[in-house]
N, C-alpha and C positions, 0 to 999 in steps of 0.2 A: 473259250477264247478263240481257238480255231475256227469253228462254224462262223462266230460271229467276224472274223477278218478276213476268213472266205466269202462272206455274201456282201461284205464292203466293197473287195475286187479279189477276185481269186488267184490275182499276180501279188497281192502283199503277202499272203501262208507264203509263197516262194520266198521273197525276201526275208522275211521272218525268219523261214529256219536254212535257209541258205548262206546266205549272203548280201550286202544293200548292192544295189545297184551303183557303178562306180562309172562317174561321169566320163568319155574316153580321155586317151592321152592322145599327143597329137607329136609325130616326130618332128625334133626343131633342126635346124640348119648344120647342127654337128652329128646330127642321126642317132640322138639322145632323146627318149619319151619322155615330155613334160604333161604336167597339169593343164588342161585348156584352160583360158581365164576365162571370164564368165562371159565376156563381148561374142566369146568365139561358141558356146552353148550353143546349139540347135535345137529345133523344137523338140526333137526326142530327148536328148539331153536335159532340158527341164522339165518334161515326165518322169524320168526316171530317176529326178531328183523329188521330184513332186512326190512320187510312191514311196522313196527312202522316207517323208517326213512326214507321209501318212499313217504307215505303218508304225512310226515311234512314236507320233501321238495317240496311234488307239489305243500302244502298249501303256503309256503311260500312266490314260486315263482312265485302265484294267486293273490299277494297281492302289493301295489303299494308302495313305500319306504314310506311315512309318518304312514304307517298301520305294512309295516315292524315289525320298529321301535317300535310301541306298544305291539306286541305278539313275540321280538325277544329273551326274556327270559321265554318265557314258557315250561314247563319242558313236558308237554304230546300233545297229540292231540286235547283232549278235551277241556284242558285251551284256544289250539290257536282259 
């Protein structure tokens, strides 16, 4: 599974056994870190969203339906 998520792009093994890439937060008017909404994404910012849901469909699609089944409500990479 390695070899083969390494020659897809060799930034998803990073995600994979890292971390997903986490969109930035942006400080809001009380100097409290919020979620960016999606309006306010930058083009990197949809990369690094784009690699988070590359990398969890390879894993997915690595994985045989009863295994599926077990990681198909996992919410990051690292859960799957």
């Amino acid at each position: 599974m390695q070899i083969f998520i390494e020659s897809t792009d060799m930034k998803l093994w990073e995600i994979v056994n890292n971390r997903r890439y986490i969109i930035l937060q942006i400080i809001n008017d009380r100097g409290k870190e919020v979620d960016k909404s999606k309006d306010q994404y930058t083009t990197s910012d949809w990369d690094k969203l784009t690699k988070n849901l590359r990398a969890k469909h390879i894993l997915y699609f690595g994985l045989d339906a009863n295994k599926y089944i077990r990681i198909s409500a996992c919410d990051t990479i690292k859960q799957i």
